[in-house]
C-alpha positions as CSV (number, residue, x, y, z in Angstrom):
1,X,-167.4,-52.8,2.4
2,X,-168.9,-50.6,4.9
3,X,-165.2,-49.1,5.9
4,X,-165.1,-48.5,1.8
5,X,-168.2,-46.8,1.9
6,X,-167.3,-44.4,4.2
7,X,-164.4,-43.5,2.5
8,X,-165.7,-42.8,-0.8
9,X,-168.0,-40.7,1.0
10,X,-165.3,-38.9,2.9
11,X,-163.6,-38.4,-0.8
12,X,-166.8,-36.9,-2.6
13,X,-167.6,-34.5,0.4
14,X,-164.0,-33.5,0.5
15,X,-164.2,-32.9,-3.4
16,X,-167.7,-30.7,-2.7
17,X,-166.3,-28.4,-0.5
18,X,-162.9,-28.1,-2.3
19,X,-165.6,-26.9,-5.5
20,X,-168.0,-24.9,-3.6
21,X,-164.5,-22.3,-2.6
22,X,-164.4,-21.6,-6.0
23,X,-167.7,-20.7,-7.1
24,X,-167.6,-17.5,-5.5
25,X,-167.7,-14.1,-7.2
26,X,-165.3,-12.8,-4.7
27,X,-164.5,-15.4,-2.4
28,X,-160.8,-16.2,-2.7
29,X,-157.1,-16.6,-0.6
30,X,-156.6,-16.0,2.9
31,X,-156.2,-12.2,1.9
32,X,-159.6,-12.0,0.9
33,X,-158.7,-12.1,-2.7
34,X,-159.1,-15.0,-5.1
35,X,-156.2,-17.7,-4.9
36,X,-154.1,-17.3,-7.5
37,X,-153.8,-20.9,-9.3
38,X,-153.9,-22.2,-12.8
39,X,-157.3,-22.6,-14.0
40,X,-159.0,-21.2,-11.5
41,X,-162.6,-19.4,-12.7
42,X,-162.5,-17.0,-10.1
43,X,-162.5,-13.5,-10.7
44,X,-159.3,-11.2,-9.4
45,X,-161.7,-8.2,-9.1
46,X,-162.8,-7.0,-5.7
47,X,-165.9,-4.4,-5.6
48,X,-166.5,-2.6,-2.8
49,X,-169.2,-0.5,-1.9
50,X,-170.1,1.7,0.6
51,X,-171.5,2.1,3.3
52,X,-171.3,-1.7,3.6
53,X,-174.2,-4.1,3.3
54,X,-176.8,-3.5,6.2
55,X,-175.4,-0.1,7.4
56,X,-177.8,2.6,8.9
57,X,-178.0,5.9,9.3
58,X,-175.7,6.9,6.5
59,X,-175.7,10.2,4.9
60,X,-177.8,11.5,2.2
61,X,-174.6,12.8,1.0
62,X,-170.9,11.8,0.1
63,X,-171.4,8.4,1.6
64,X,-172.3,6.6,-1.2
65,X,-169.7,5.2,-3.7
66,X,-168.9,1.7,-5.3
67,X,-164.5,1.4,-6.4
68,X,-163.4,-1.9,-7.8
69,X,-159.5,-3.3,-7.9
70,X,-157.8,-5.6,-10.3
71,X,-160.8,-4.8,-12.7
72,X,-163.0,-2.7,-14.5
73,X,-166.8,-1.5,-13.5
74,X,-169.0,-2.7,-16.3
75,X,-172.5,-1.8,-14.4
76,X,-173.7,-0.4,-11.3
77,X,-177.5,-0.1,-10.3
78,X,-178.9,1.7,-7.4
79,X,-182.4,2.3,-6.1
80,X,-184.5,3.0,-3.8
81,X,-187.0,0.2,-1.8
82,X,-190.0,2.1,-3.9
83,X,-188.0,1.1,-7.3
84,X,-186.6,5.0,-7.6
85,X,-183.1,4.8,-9.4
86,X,-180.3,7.1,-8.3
87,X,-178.2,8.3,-11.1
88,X,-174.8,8.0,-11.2
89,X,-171.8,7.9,-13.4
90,X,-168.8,5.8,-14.2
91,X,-165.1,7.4,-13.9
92,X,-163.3,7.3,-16.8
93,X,-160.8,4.4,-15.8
94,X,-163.8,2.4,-14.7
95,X,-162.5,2.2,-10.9
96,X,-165.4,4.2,-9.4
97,X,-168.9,5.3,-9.6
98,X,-170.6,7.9,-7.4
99,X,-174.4,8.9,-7.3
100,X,-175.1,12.2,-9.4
101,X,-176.9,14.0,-6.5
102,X,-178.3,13.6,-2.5
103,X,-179.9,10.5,-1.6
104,X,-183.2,10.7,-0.2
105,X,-183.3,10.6,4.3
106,X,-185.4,7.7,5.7
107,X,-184.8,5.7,3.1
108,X,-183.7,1.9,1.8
109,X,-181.5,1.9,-1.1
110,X,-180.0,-1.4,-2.9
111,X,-176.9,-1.4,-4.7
112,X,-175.9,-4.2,-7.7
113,X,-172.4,-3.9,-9.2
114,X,-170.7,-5.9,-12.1
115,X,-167.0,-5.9,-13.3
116,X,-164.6,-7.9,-15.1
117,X,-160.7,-8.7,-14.3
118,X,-158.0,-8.2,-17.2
119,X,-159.2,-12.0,-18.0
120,X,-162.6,-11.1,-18.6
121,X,-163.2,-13.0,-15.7
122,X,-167.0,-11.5,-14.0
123,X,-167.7,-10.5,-10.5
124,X,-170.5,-9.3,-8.4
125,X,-171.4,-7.1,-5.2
126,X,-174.6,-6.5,-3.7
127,X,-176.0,-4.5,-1.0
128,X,-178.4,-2.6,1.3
129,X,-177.9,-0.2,3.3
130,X,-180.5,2.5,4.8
131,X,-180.3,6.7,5.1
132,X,-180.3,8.3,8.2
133,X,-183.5,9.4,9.5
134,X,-183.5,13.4,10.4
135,X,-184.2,13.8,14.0
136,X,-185.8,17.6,13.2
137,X,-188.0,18.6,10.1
138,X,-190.2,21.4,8.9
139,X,-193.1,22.2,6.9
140,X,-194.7,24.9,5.3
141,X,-198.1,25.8,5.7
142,X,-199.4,27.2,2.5
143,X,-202.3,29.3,1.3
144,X,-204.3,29.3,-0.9
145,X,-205.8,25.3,-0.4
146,X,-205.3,22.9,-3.4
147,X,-208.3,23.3,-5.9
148,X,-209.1,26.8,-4.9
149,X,-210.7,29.3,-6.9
150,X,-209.3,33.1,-6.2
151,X,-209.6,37.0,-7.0
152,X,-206.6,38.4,-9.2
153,X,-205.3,39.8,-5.9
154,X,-204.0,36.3,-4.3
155,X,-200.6,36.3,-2.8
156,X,-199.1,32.7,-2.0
157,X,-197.8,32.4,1.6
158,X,-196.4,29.5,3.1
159,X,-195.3,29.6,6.9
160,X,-193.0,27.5,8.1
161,X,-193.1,25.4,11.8
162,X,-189.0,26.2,12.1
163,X,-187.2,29.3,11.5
164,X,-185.1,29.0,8.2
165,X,-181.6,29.7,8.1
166,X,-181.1,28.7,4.8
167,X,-183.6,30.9,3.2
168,X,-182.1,30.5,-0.5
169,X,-181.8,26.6,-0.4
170,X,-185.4,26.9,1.0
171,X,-186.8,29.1,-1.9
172,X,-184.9,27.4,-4.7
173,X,-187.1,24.7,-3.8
174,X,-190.5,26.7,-3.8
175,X,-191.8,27.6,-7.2
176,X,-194.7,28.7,-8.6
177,X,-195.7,28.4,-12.3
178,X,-198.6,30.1,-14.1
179,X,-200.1,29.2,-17.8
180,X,-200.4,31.6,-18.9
181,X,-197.2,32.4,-17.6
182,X,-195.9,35.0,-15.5
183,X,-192.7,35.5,-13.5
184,X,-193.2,35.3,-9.9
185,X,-190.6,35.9,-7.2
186,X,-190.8,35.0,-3.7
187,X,-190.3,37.9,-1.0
188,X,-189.2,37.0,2.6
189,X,-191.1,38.9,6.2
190,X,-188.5,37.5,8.8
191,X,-187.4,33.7,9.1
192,X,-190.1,32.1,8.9
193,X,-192.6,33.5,6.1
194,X,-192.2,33.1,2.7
195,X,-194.7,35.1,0.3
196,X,-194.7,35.0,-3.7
197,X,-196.1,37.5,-6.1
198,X,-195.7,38.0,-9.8
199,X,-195.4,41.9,-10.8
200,X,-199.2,42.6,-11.2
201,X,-202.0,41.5,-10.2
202,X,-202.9,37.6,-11.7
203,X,-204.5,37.7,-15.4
204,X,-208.0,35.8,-14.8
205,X,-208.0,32.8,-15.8
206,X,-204.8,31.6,-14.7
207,X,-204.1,28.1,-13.5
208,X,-201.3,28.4,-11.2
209,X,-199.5,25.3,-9.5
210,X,-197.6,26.0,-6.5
211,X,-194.3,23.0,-6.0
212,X,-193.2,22.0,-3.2
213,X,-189.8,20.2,-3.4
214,X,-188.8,20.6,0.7
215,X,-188.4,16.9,1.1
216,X,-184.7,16.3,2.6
217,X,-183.7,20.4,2.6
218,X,-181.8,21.6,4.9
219,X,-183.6,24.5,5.9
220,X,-181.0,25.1,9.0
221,X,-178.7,23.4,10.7
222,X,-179.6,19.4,10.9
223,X,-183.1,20.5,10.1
224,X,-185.1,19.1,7.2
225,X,-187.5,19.7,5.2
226,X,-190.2,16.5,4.5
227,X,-192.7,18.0,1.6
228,X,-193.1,16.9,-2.2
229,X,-196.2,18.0,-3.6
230,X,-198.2,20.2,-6.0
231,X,-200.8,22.9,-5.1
232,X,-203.1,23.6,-7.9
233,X,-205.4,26.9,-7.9
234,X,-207.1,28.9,-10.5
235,X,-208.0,32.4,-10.7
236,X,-211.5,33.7,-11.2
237,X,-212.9,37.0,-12.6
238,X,-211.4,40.2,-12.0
239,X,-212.8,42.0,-9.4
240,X,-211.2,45.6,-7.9
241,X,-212.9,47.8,-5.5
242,X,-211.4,51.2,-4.0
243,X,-212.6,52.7,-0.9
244,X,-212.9,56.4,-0.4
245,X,-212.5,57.2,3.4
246,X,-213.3,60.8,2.3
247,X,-216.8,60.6,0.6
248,X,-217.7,57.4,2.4
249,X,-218.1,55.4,-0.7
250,X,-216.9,51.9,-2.0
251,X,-216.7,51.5,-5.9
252,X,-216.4,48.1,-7.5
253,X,-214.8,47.4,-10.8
254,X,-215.1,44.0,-12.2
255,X,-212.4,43.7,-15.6
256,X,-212.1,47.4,-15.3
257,X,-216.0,48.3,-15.7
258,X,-217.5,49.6,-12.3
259,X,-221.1,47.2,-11.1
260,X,-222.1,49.0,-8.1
261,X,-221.0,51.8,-6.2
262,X,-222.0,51.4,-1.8
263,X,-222.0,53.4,0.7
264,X,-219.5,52.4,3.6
265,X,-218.0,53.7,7.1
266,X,-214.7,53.4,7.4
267,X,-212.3,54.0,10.6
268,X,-213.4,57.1,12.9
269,X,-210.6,59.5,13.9
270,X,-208.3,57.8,16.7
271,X,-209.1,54.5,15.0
272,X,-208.5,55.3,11.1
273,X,-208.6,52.5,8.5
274,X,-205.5,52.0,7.0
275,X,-204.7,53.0,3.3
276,X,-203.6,50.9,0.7
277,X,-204.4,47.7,-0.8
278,X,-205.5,44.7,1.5
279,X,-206.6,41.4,-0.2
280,X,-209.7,39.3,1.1
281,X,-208.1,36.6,3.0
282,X,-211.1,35.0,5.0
283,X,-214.8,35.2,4.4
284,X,-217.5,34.5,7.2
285,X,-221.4,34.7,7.1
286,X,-221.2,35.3,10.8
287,X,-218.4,36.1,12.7
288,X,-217.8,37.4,16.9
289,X,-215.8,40.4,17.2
290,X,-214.7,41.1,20.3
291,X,-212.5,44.1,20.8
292,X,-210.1,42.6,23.8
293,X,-208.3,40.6,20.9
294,X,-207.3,43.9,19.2
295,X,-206.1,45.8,21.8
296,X,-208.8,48.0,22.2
297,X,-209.9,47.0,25.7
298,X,-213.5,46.1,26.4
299,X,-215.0,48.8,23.8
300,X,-217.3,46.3,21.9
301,X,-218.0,42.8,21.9
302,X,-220.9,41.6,19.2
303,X,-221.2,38.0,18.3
304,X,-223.0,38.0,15.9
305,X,-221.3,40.4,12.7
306,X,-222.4,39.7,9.3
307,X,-221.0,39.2,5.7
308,X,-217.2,39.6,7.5
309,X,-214.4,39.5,5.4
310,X,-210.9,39.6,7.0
311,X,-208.5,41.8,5.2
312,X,-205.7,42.1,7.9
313,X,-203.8,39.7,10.0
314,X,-204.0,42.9,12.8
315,X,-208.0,42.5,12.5
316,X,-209.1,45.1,9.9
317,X,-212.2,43.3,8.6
318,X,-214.9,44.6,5.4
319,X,-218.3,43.5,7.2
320,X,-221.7,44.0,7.3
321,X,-222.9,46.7,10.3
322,X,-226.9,45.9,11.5
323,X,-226.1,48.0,14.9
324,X,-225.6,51.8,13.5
325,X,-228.2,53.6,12.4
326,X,-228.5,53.6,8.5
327,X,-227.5,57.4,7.8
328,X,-224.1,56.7,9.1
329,X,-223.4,55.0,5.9
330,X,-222.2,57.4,3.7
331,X,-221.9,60.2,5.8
332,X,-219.5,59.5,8.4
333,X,-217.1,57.5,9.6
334,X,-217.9,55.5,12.8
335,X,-215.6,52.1,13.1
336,X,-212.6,50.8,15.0
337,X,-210.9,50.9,12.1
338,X,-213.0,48.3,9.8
339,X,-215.0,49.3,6.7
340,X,-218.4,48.7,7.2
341,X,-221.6,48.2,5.2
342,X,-225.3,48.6,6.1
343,X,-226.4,45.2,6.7
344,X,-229.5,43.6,8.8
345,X,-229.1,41.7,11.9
346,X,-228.7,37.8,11.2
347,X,-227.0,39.1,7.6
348,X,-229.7,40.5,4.8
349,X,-229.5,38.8,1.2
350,X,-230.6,42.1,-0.5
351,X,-228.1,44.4,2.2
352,X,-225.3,46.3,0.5
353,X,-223.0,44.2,3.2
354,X,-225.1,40.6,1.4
355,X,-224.8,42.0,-2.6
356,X,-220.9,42.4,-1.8
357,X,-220.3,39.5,0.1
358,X,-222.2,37.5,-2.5
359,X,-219.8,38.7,-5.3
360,X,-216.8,38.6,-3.3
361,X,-214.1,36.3,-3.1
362,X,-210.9,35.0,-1.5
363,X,-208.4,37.2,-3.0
364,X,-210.2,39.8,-4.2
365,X,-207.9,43.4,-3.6
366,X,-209.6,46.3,-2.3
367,X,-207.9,49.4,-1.9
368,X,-208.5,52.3,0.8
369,X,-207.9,56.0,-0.2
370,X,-207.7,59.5,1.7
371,X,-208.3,57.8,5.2
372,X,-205.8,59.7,7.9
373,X,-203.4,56.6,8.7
374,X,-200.2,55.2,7.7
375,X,-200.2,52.6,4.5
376,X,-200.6,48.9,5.8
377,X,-197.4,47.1,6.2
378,X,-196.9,44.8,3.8
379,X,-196.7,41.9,6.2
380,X,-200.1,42.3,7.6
381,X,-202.2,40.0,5.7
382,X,-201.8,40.0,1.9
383,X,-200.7,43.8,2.0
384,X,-197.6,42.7,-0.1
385,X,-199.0,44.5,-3.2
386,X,-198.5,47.9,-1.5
387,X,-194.5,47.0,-2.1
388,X,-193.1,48.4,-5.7
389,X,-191.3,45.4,-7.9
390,X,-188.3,46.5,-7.3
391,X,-189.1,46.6,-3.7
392,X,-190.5,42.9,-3.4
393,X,-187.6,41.2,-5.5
394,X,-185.2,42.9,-3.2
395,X,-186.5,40.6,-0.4
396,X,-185.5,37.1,-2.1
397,X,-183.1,35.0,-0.8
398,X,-181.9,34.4,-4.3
């Protein structure tokens, strides 16, 4: 009885294994395709997909591709691990499908395919694989910050950590939309600086979103970029002042109607202010300026200069002046190449240097007539305004 047992056994185990071969979607013949044998269930269609289940550091592009034989593609799915799909499209013939675009680097996709045999008969594929991770990115450091409020004047400047070789791939994805809208183009100062302006100066009011769409650019050679994200910034009133190097006066115009006009001193001769327009780019109640990190030597070093606002990248500041006596203002001109406004020491509320520093903001313009210098490059802080349309457009990569 016991040998009988055994044998039964032995009989239904053998019978198992003989139906567990055949329950496979693509499991087949010693040629890795399904046996070929009246009434078998098994699907003749063999999916492939690559890169193969568990491969690493594939490319974001061309890599990617699932092809069938002795069948017809009926559905393929692919996403990424955070349950982004990739689109994709079906040949006409149903042998192939290959992704729409780039894959993302860094990243885990999963890949499900279906077909069918000339029987009808269904198969299946599955498989993960991971994009290779870039070994060198960059970034861009933008101004102005998210949820800023700023003068009509603002220029939008992003600086990146790598030179770009690919400045047009690089710009295509920097945009910057305004409601309402206005066409802004970007204008490029060497490899590494990207600034974007529309034609005029910003109508107030604006909300203007800055997009950032680096992630997995090739900015140059094997280098990528690794930001996705949205700047939002709004801009305030409309404020315009014009300095007069000649009669020592600012005038400030707010939507075009002039609030106040102040006595300044601009530049002296040998250190003249620069004309044109410069655009508030920092503001500091109290700021240390020390002549040794402008190149003029050991000629002044005062720590503590009020109401500064920085209006050059070089050093050219708007400030408040507590150190010269008052009938300077007005009269002469007596700076290193700053505009300056009477102002007490420690910074006066009621000081023309406090009413302007009060009503002031990031990105306010002001521009700088009949002073004996050059116009400021257009590089030197957010000078880019001093560049005609035709001028700025001319410096897009696209």
């Amino acid at each position: 009885m016991r040998r009988a047992v055994r044998a039964g056994t032995g009989a239904v185990l053998c019978a198992l294994v003989i139906a567990g071969c055949g329950t496979g979607a693509t499991g087949g013949g010693p040629d890795g395709k399904p046996a070929d044998r009246a009434g078998s269930r098994l699907s003749r269609a063999v999916i492939t997909v690559a890169p193969g289940d568990g491969a690493k550091d594939v490319a974001a592009e061309g890599a990617l591709g699932v092809t069938v034989e002795d069948g017809t593609l009926t559905e393929v799915t692919a996403k990424a691990a955070d349950g982004t799909p990739v689109a994709g499209a079906l040949a006409a013939d149903g042998r192939s499908w290959r992704p729409a675009g780039r894959l993302s680097l860094a990243t885990q996709y999963t890949v499900d395919a279906l077909a069918v045999d000339p029987q009808g008969r269904a198969a299946a594929r599955h498989a993960v694989f991971t994009t290779v991770v870039p070994q060198h990115t960059v970034i861009g450091f933008f101004t102005p910050e998210d949820g800023a409020t700023v003068g009509d004047g603002m220029i939008v400047s992003l600086r990146f950590s790598r030179p770009i070789a690919d400045r047009a791939a690089v710009e295509r994805a920097v945009t910057v939309g305004a409601e309402p809208a206005a066409a802004v183009v970007g204008h490029w100062f060497g490899d590494q600086r990207l600034d974007l302006r529309p034609a005029d100066y910003w109508q107030p009011g604006s909300r203007v979103t800055l997009r950032l769409r680096l992630r997995d650019v090739e900015a140059a050679p094997g280098v990528y970029g690794t930001q996705s994200k949205d700047v939002h910034f709004t801009i305030g009133r409309d404020q315009r002042s014009t300095v007069d190097a000649a009669t020592h006066t600012m005038t400030v115009r707010r939507g075009g109607r002039v609030v106040r006009s102040l006595d300044v001193s601009a530049g002296a001769p040998g250190h003249t202010t620069y004309n044109g327009v410069m655009v508030i780019a920092e503001k500091f109640a109290v700021t240390r300026m020390d002549s040794r990190t402008v190149g003029f030597g050991g000629e002044y070093d005062i720590p503590d200069v009020p109401h500064a606002m920085r209006l050059t990248r070089s050093g050219t500041f708007i400030h408040g002046n507590y150190w010269a006596a008052p009938s300077v203002f007005g009269n002469s001109n007596t700076s290193h190449g700053c505009i300056g406004l009477l102002d007490a020491k420690g910074g006066g509320a009621d000081t023309p240097a406090g009413w302007f520093f009060d009503h002031s903001m990031v990105g306010d313009p002001i521009r700088v007539v009949n002073s004996h210098d050059t116009t400021v490059a257009a590089d030197n802080g957010m000078s880019g305004w001093n560049l005609t349309w035709p001028q700025w457009t001319a410096g897009s990569a696209l």
